[in-house]
OpenMM code with the backbone's topology and positions (N, CA, C; nanometers):
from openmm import Vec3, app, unit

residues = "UNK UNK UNK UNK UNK UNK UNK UNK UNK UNK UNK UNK UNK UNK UNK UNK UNK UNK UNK UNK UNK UNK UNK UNK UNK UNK UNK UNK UNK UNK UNK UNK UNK UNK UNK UNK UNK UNK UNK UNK UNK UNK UNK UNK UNK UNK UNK UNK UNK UNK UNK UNK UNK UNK UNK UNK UNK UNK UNK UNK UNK UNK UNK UNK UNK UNK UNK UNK UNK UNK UNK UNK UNK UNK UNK UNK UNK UNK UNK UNK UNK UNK UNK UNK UNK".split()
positions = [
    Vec3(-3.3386, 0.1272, -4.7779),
    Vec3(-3.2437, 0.2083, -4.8510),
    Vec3(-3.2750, 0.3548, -4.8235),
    Vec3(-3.1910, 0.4293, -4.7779),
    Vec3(-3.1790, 0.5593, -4.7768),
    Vec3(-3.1627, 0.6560, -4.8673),
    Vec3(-3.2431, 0.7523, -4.9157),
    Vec3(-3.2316, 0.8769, -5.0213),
    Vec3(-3.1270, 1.0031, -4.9718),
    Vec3(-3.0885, 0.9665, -4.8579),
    Vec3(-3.0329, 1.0694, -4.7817),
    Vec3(-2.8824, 1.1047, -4.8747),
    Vec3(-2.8398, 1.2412, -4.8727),
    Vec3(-2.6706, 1.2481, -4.9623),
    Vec3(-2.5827, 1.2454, -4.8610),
    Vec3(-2.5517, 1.1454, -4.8314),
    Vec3(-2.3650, 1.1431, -4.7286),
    Vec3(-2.2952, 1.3128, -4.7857),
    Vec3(-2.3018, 1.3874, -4.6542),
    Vec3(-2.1926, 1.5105, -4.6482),
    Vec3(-2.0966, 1.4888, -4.7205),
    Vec3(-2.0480, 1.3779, -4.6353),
    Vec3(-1.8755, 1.3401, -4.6389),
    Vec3(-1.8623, 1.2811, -4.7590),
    Vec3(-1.9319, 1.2060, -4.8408),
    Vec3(-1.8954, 1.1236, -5.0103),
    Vec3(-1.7817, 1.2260, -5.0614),
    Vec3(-1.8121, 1.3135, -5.0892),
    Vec3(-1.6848, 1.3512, -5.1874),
    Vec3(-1.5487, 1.3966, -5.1452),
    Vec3(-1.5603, 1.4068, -5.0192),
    Vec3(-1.4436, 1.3815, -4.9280),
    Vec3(-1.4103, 1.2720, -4.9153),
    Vec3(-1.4767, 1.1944, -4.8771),
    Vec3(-1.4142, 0.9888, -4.8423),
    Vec3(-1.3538, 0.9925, -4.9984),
    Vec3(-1.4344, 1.0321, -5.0789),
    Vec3(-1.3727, 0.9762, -5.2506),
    Vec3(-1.2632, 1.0515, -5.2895),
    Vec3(-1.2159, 1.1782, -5.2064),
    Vec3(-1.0936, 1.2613, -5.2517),
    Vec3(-0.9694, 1.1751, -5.1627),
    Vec3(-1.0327, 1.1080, -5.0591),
    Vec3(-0.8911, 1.0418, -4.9609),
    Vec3(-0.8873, 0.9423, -5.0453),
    Vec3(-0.9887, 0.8433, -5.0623),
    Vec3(-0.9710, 0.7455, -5.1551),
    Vec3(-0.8775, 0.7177, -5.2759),
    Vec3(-0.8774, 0.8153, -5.3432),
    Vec3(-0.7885, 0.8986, -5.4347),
    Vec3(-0.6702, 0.9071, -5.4002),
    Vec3(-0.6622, 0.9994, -5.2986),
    Vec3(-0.5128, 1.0457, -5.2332),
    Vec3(-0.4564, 0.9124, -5.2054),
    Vec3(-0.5215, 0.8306, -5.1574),
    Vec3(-0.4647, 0.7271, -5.1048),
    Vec3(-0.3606, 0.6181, -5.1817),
    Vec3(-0.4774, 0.6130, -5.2856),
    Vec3(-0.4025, 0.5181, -5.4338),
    Vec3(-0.3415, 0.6063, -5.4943),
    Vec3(-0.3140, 0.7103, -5.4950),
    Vec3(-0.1812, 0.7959, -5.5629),
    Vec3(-0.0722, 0.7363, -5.5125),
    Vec3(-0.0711, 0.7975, -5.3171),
    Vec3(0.0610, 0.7585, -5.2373),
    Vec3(0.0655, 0.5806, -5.2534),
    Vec3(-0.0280, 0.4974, -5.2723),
    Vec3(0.0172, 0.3397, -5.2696),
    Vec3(0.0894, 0.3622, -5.4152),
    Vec3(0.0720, 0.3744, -5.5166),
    Vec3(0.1254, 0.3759, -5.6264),
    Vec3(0.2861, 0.4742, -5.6037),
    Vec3(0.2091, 0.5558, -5.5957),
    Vec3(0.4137, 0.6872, -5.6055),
    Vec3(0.5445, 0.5484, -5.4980),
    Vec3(0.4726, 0.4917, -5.4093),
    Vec3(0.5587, 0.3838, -5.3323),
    Vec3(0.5511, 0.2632, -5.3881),
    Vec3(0.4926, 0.1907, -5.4683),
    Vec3(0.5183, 0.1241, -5.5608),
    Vec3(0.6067, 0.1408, -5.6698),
    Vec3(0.6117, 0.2412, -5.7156),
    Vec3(0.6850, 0.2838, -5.8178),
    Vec3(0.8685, 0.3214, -5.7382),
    Vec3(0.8472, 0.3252, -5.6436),
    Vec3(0.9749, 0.3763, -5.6252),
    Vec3(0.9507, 0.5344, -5.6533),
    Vec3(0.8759, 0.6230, -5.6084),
    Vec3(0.9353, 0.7435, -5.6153),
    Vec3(0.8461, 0.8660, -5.5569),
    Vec3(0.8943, 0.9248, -5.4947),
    Vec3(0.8457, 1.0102, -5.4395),
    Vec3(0.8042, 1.1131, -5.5150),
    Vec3(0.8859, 1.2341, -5.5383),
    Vec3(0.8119, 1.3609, -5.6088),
    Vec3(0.6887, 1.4211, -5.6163),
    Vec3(0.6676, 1.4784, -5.7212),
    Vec3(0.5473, 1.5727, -5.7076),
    Vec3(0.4195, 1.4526, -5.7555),
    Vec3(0.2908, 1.4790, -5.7304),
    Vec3(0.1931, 1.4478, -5.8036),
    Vec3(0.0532, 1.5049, -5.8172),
    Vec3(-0.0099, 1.4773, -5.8841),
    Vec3(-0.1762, 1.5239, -5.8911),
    Vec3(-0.2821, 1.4680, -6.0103),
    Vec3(-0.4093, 1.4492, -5.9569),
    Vec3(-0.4910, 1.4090, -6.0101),
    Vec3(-0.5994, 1.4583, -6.0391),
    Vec3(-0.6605, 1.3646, -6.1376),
    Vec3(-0.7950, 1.4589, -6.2427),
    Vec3(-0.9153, 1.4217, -6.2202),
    Vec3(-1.0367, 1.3978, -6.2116),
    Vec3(-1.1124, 1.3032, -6.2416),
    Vec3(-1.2209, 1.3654, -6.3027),
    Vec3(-1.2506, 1.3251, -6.4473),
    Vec3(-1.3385, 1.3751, -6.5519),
    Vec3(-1.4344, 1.2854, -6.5365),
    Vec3(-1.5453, 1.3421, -6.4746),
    Vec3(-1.6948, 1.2993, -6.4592),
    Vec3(-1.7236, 1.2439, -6.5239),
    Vec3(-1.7710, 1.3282, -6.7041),
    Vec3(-1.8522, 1.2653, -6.7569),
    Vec3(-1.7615, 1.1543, -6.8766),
    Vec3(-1.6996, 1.1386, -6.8671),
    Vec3(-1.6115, 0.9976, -6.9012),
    Vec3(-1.5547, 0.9322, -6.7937),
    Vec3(-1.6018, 0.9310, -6.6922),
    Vec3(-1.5852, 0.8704, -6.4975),
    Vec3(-1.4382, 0.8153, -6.5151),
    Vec3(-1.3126, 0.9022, -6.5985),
    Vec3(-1.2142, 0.8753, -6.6754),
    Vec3(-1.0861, 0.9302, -6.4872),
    Vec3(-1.0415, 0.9001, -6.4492),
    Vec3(-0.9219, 0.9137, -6.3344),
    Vec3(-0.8039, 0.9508, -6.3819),
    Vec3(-0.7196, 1.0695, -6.4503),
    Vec3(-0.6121, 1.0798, -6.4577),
    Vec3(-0.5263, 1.0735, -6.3277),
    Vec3(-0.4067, 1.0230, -6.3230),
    Vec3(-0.2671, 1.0568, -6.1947),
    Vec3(-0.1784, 1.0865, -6.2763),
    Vec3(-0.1474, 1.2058, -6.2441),
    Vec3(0.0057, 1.2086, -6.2865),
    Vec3(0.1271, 1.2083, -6.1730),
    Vec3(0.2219, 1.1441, -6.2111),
    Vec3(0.3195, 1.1327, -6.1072),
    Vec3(0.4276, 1.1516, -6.2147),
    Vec3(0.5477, 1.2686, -6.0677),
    Vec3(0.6706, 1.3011, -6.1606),
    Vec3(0.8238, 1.1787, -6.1732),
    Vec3(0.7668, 1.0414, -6.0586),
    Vec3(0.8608, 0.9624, -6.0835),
    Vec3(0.8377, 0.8568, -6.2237),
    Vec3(0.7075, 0.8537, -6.2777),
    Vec3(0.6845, 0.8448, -6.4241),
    Vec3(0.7779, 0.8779, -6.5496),
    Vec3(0.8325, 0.9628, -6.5371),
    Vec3(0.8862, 1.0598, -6.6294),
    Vec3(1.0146, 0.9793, -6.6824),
    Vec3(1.0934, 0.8855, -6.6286),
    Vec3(1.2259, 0.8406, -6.6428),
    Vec3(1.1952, 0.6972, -6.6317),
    Vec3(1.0795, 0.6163, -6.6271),
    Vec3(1.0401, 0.4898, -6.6070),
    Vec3(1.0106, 0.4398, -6.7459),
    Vec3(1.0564, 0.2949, -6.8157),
    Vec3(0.9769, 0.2528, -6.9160),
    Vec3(0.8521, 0.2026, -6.9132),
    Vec3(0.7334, 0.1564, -6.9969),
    Vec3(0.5878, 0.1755, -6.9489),
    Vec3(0.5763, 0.0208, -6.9428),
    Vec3(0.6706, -0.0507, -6.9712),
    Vec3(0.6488, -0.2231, -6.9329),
    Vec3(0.6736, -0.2408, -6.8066),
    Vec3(0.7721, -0.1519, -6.6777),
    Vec3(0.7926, -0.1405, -6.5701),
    Vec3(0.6591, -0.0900, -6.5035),
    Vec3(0.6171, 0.0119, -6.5753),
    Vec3(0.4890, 0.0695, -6.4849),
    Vec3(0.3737, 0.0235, -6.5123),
    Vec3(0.3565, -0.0773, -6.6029),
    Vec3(0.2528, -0.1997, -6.6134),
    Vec3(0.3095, -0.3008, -6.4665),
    Vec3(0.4017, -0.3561, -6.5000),
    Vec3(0.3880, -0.4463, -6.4187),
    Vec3(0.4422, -0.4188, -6.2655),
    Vec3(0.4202, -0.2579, -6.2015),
    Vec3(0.4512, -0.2429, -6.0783),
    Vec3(0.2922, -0.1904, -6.0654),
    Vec3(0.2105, -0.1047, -6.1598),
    Vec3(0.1316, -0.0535, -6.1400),
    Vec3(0.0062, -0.1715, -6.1208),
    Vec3(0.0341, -0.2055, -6.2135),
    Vec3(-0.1181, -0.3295, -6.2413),
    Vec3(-0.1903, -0.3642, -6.1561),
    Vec3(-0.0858, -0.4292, -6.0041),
    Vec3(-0.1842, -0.5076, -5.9391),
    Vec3(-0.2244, -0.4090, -5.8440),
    Vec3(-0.1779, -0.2629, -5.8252),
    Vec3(-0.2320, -0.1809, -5.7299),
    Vec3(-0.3651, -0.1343, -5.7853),
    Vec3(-0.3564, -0.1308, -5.9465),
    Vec3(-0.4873, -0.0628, -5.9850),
    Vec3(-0.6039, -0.2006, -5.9695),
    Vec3(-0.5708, -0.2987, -5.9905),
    Vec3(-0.6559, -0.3701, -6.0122),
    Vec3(-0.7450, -0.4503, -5.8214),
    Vec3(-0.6512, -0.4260, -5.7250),
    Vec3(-0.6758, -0.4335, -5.6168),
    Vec3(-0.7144, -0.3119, -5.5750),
    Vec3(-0.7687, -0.1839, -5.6213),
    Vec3(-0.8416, -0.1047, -5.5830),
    Vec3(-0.9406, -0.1458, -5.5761),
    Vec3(-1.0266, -0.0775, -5.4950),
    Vec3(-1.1928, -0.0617, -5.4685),
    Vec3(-1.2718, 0.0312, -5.5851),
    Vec3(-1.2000, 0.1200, -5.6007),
    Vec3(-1.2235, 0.2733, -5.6540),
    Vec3(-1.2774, 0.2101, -5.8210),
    Vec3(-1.4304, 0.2474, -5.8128),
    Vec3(-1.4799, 0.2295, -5.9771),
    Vec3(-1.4289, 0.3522, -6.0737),
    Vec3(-1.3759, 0.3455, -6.1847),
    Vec3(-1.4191, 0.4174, -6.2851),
    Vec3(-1.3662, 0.3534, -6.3975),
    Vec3(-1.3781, 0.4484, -6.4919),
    Vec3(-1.4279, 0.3441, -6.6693),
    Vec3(-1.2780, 0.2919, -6.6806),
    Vec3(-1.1825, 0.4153, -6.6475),
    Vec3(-1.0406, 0.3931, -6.6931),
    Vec3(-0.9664, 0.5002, -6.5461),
    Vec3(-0.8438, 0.4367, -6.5677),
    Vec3(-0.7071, 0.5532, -6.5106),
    Vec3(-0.6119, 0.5098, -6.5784),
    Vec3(-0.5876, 0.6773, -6.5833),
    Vec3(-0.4600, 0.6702, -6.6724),
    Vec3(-0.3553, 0.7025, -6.5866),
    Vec3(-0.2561, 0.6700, -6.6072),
    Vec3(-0.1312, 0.7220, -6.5384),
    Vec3(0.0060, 0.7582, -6.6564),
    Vec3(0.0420, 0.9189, -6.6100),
    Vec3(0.0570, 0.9979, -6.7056),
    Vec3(0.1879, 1.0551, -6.5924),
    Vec3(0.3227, 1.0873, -6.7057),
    Vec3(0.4338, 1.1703, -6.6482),
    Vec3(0.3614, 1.3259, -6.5824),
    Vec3(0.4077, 1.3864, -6.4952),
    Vec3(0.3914, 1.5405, -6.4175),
    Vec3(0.4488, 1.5917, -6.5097),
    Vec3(0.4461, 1.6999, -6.5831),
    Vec3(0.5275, 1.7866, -6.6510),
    Vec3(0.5022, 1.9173, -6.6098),
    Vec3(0.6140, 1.9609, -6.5340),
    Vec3(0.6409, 2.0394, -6.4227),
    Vec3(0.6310, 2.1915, -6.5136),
] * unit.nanometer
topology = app.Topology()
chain = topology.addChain("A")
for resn in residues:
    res = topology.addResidue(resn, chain)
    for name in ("N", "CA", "C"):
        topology.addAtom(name, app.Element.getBySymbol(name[0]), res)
């Protein structure tokens, strides 16, 4: 096992990120604006996306679900939250 710090970690973990935003915004059907949070010390993932905003949340359970749950990406929670522009 290596003590060494990977350069690149918090870069691979910002594409990582980026990545499951854009799988989700195309799941959802919608393009628009988006952006994300990630609060350390509650290892808590906000996304907000602006095609959210006009969706009911039983739709974005069951389009969102299996993308979050077929992630790789650990943390305690993500929330997914309307853009309010």
């Amino acid at each position: 096992m290596s003590d060494q710090i990977d350069p690149d970690a918090p870069e691979a973990f910002e594409e990582d990120i980026d990545r499951l935003v854009e799988t989700l915004k195309d799941r959802l059907g919608g393009g628009g604006a988006s952006r994300w949070y990630y609060d350390e010390p509650s290892e808590t993932l906000y996304i907000e996306l602006e095609c959210l905003a006009e969706m009911p949340e039983e739709e974005i359970e069951k389009l969102a679900g299996p993308v979050l749950e077929e992630s790789d990406l650990d943390f305690e929670e993500i929330l997914l939250l309307p853009l309010e522009q």
